[in-house]
PASEBA-1860 file (N, C-alpha, C; in nm, 3 decimals):
! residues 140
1> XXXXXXXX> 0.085/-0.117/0.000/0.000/0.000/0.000/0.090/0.123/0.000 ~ 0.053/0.222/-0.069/0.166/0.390/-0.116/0.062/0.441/-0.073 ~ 0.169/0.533/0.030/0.067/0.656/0.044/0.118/0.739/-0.041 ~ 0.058/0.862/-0.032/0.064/0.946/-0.127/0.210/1.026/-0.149 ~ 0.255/1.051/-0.012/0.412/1.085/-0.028/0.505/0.999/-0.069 ~ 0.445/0.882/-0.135/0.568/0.796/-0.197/0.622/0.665/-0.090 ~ 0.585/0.674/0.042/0.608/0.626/0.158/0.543/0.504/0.127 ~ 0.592/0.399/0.182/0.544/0.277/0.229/0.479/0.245/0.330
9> XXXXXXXX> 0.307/0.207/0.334/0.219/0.193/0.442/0.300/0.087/0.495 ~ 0.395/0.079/0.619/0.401/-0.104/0.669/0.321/-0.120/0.761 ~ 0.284/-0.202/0.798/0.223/-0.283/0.963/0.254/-0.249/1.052 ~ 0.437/-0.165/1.082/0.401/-0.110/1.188/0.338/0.042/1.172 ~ 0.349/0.108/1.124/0.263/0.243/1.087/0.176/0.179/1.050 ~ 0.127/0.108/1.083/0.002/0.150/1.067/-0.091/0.146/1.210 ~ -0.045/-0.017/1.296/-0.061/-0.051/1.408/-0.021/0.083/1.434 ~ 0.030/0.153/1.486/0.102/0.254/1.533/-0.003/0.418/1.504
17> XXXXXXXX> -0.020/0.414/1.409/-0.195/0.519/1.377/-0.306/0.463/1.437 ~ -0.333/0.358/1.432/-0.449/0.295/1.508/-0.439/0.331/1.664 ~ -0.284/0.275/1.765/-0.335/0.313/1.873/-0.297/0.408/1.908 ~ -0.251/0.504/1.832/-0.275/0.672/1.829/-0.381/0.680/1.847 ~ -0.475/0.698/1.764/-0.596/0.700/1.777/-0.721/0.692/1.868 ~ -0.668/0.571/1.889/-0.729/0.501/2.016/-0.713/0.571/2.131 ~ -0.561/0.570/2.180/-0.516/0.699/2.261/-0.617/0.791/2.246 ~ -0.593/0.862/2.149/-0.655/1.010/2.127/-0.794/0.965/2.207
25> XXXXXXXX> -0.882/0.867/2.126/-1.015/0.857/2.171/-1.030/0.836/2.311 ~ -0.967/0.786/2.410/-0.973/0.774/2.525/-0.909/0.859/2.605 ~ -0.870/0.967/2.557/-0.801/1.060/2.599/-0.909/1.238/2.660 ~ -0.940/1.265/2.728/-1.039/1.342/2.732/-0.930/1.483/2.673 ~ -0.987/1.575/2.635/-0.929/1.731/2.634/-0.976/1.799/2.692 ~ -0.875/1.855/2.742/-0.848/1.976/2.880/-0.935/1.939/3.006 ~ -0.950/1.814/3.055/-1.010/1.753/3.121/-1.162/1.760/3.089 ~ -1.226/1.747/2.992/-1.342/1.769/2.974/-1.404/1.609/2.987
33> XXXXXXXX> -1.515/1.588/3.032/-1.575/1.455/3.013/-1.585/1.408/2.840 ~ -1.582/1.315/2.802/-1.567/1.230/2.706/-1.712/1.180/2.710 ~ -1.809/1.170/2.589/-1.892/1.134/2.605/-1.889/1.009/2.514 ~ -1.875/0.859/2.582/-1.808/0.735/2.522/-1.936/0.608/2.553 ~ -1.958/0.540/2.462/-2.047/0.464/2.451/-2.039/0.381/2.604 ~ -2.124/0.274/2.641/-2.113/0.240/2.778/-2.026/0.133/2.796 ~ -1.895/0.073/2.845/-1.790/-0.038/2.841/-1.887/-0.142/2.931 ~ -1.876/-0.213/2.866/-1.875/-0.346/2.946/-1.801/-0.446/2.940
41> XXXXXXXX> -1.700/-0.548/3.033/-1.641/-0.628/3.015/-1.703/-0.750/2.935 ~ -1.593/-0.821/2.883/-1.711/-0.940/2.779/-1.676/-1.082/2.941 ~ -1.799/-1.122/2.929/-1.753/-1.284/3.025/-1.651/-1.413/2.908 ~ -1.607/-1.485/3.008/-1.483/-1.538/2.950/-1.509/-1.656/2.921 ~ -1.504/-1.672/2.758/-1.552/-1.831/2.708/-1.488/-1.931/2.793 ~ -1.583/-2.009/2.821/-1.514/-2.137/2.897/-1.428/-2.221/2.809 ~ -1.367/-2.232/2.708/-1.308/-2.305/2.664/-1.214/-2.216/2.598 ~ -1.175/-2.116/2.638/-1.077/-2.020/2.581/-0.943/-2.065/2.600
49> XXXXXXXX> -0.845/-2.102/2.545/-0.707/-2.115/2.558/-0.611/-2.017/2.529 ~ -0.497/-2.043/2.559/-0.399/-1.925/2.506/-0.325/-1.973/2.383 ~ -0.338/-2.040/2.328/-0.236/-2.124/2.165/-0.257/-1.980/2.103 ~ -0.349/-1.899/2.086/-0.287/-1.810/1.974/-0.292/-1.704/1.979 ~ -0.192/-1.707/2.128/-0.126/-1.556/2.180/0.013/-1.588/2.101 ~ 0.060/-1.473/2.034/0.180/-1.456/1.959/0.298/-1.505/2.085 ~ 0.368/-1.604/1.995/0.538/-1.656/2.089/0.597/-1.532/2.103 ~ 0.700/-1.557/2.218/0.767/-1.438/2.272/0.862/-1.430/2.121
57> XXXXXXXX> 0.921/-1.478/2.035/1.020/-1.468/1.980/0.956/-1.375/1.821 ~ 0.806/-1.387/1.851/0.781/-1.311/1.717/0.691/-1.147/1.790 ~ 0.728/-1.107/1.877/0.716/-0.968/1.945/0.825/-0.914/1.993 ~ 0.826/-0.738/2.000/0.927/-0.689/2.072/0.972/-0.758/2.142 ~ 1.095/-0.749/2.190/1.170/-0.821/2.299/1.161/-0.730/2.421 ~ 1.101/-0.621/2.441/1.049/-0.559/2.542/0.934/-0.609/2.589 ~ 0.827/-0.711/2.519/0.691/-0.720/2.531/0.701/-0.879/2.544 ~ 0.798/-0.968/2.557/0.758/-1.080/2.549/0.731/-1.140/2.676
65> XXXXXXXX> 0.787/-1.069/2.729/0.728/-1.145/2.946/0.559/-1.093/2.915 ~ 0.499/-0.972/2.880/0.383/-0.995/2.901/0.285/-1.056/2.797 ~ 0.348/-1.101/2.702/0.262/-1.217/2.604/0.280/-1.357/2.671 ~ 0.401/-1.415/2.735/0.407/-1.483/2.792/0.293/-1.534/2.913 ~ 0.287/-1.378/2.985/0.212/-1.418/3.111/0.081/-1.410/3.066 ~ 0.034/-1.331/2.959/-0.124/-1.372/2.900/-0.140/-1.510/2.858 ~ -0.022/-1.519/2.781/-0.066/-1.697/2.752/-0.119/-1.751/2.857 ~ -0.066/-1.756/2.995/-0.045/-1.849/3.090/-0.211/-1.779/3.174
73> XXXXXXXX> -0.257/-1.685/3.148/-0.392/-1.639/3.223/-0.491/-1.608/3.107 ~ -0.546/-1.701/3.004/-0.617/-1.663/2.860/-0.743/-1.613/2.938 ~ -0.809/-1.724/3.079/-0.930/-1.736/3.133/-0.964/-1.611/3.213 ~ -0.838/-1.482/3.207/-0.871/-1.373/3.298/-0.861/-1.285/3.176 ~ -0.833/-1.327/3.061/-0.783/-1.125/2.948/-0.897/-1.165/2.886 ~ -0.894/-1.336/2.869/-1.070/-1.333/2.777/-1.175/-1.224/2.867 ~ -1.145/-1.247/2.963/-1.319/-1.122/3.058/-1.283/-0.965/3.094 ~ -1.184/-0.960/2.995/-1.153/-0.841/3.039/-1.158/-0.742/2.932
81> XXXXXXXX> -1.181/-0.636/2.922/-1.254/-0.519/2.772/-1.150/-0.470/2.778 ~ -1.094/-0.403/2.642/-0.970/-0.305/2.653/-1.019/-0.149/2.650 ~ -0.944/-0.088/2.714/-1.038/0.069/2.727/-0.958/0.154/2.566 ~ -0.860/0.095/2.507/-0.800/0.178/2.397/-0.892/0.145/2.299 ~ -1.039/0.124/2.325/-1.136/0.148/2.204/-1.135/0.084/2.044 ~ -1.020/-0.091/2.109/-1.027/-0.158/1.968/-1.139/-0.265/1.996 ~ -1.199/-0.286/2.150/-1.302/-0.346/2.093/-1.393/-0.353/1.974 ~ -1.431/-0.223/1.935/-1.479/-0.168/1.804/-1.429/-0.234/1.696
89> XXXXXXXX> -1.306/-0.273/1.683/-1.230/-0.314/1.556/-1.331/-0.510/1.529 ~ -1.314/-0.474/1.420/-1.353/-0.647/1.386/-1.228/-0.741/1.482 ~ -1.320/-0.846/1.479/-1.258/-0.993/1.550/-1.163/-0.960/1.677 ~ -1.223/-0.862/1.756/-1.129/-0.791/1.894/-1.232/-0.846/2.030 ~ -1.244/-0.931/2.079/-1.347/-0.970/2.170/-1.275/-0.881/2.309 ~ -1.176/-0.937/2.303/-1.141/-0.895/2.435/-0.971/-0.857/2.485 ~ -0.941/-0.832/2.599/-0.790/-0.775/2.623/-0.728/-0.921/2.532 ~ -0.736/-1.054/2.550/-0.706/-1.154/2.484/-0.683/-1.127/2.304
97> XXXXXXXX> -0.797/-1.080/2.289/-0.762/-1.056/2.133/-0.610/-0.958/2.087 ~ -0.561/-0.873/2.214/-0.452/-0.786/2.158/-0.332/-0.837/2.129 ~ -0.347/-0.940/2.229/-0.249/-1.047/2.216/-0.264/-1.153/2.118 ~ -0.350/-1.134/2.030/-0.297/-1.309/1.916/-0.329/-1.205/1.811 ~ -0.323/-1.267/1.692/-0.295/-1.199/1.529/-0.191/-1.116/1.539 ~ -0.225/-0.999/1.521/-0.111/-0.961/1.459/-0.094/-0.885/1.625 ~ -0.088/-0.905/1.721/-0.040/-0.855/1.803/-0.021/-0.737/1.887 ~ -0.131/-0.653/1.867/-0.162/-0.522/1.886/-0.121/-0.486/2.003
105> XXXXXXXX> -0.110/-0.509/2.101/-0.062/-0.491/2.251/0.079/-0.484/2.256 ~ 0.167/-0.478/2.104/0.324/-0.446/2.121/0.332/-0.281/2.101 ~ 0.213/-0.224/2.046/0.251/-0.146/2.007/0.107/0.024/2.042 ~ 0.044/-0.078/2.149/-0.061/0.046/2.248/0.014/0.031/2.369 ~ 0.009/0.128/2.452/0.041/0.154/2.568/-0.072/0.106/2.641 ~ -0.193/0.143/2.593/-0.321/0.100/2.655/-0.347/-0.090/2.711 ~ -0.369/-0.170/2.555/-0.341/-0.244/2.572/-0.205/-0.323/2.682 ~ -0.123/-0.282/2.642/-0.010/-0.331/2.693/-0.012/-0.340/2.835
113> XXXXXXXX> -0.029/-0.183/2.868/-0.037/-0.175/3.057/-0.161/-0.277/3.131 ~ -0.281/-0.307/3.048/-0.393/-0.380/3.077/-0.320/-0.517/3.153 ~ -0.301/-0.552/3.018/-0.239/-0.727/3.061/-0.097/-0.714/3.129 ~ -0.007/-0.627/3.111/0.092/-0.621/3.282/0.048/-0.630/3.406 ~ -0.066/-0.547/3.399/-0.167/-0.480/3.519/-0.234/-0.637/3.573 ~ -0.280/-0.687/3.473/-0.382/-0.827/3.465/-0.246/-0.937/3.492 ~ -0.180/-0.971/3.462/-0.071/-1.059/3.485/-0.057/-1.032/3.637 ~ 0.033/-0.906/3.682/0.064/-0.905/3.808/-0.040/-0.954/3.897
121> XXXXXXXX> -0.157/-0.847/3.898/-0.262/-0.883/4.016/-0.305/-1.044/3.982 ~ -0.328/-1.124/3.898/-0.371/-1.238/3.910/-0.226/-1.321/3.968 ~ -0.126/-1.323/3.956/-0.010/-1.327/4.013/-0.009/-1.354/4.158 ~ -0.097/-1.185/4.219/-0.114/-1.173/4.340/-0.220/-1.255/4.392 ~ -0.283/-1.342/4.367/-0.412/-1.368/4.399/-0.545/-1.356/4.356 ~ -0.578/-1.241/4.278/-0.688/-1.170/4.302/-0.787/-1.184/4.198 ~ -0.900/-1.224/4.221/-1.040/-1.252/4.112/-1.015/-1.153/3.973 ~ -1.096/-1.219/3.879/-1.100/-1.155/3.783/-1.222/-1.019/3.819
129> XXXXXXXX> -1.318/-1.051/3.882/-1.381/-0.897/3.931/-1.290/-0.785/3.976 ~ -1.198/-0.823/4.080/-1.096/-0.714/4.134/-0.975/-0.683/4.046 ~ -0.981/-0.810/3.919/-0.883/-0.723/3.843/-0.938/-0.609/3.718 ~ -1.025/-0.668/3.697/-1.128/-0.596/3.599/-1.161/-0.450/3.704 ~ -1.162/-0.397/3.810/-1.205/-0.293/3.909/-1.073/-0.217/3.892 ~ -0.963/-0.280/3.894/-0.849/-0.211/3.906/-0.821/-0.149/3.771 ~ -0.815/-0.234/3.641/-0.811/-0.229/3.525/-0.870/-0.058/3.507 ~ -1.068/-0.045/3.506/-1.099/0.021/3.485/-1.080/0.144/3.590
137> XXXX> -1.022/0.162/3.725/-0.995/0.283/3.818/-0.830/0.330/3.745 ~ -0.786/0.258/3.669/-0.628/0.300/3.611/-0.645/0.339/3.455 ~ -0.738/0.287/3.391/-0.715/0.292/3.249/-0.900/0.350/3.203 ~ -1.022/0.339/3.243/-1.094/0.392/3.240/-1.131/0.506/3.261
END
């Protein structure tokens, strides 16, 4: 794909405009309220696995401990909504989805901090309700 300056659209510009974007959209200005459709977390298919969360060896090497630790918790990112507004995007169910295809959570901050956030506290103990509470008091 050419854009018009002659430039080459790649995958990462582009991932990279998207969670700009996203940013932007979840971003209020000058502290003004955001008037944003209503979030709800999705509940977590019971038969959800982690097989196609991207291997550490085909993501940043900054990002592969937390693809790792999603693999290893599919049954807590499946119930969990991402607030960087790609639910919207086709085939994005849940924080789980940022992590498999093409990997979107290497390259949002949003995403990314979610499932660090979600790794640690389930780590610590703690229900998917209290991580989903924390999720949305930090990133909502």
């Amino acid at each position: 794909m050419e854009r018009t300056t002659g430039q080459r659209l790649t995958r990462r510009s582009f991932l990279l405009g998207i969670a700009g974007a996203a940013v932007a959209y979840a971003t209020p200005l000058r502290g003004e309220a955001v008037d944003r459709p209503h979030f709800a977390h999705p509940e977590p298919r019971p038969d959800v696995d982690g097989s196609k969360v991207l291997a550490a060896s085909d993501v940043r090497e900054d990002m592969a401990e937390v693809f790792d630790g999603i693999r290893q918790i599919p049954h807590i990112a499946d119930g969990i909504g991402c607030h960087c507004g790609c639910g919207a995007m086709p085939d994005m169910r849940s924080l789980l989805s940022c992590y498999e295809g093409i990997g979107m959570a290497q390259f949002c901050v949003i995403c990314s901090g979610e499932g660090r956030m979600a790794v640690r506290l389930h780590a610590e103990g703690h229900t998917l309700d209290e991580i989903r509470d924390a999720i949305d008091r930090r990133f909502g």
